[in-house]
N, C-alpha and C positions, 0 to 999 in steps of 0.2 A: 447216286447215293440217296436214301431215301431217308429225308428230314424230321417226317411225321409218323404220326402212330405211336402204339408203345414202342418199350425198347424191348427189341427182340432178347429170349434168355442165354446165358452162354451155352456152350456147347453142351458139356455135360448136363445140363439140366434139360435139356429136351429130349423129348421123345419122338420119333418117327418111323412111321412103318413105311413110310414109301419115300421116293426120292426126293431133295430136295431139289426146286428148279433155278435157284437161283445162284449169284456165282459164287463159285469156289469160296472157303473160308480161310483166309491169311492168319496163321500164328507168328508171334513171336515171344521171348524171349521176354519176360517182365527186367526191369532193371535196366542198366545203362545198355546201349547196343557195345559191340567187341568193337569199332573205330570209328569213328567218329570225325569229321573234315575240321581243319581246322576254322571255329570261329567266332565271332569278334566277343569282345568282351561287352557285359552291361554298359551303359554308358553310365557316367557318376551322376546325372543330373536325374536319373531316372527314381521314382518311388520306390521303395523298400519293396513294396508288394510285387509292384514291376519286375523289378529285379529275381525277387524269390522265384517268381510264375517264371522267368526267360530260362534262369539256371535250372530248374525244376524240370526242362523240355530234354533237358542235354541228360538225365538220370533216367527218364520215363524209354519205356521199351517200343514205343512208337515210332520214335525218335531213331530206329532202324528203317523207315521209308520215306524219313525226309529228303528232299533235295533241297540244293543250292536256295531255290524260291521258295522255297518252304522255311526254311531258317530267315528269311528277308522277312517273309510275311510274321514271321514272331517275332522279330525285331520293330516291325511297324509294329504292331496291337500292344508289344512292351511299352512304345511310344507312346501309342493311344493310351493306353492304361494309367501310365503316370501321368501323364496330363490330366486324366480325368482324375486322380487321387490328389494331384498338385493344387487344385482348385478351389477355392473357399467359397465358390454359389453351389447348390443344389446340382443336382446330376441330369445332365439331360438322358433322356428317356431314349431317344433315338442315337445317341452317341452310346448308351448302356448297351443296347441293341444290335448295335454295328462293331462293337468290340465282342461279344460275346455270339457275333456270325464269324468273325473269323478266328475267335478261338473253336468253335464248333466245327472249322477249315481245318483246322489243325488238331483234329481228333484229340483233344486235350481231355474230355472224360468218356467214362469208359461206354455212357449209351451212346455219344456219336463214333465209336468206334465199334459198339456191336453193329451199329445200323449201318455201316461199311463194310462189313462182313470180318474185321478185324480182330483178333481176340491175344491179350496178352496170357503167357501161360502164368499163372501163376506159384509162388515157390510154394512147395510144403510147408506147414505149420511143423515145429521144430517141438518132436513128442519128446515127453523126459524119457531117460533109460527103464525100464520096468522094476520092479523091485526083484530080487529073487527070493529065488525060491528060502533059502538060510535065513532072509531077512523076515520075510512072514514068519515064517516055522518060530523065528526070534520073540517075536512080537508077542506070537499065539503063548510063549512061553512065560514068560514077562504076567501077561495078564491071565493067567493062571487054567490057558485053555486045552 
């Protein structure tokens, strides 16, 4: 997986004439996965934000290539996290650092998931009905056209 650099653009915005070399590009499904393993709940003593971010994983489309360790490890940085929000000194820099490497483990936004080749599809934008045709003609009539 490649950490640095820009973030590559999604699919449809690139252009290419010749092949790409590198591997294959994983879609899925924006939105919750279709099943999901059973598992554990927040724990109570955790920060609000902790919390939001841990449930927030179980809704995200990614969230179809977890495994077993993969849900461990966002139970740990849930950990990590509220500890660091629980805390009333200054935030250490290398703890900021170390939680937001293993959130970037956990493809949690969307440049560390293009730079894995990952791409969520995204839903349509939801167009209003069109007007018709009677209801122009209406209008046009109305204002005296």
């Amino acid at each position: 997986m490649g950490a640095h650099g820009p973030i590559p653009k999604r699919s449809e915005e690139r252009r290419r004439r010749n092949k790409d070399d590198g591997p294959e590009l994983l879609q899925a499904p924006s939105g919750p996965p279709a099943q999901l393993p059973d598992l554990p709940e927040p724990e109570d003593s955790w920060h609000e934000i902790a919390t939001d971010w841990y449930l927030s994983l179980r809704e995200s489309g990614q969230a179809a290539f977890y495994q077993p360790s993969d849900w461990a490890t966002a139970r740990y940085a849930a950990e990590l996290m509220s500890r660091l929000l629980n805390t009333d000194r200054a935030p250490n820099g290398q703890l900021v650092a170390a939680l937001n490497s293993v959130m970037s483990a956990l493809l949690t936004t969307e440049g560390d998931r293009r730079r894995a080749r990952i791409e969520l599809e995204r839903k349509p934008a939801v167009q209003p009905a069109p007007a018709s045709v009677t209801a122009i003609a209406d209008y046009q009539s109305r204002i005296g056209g």
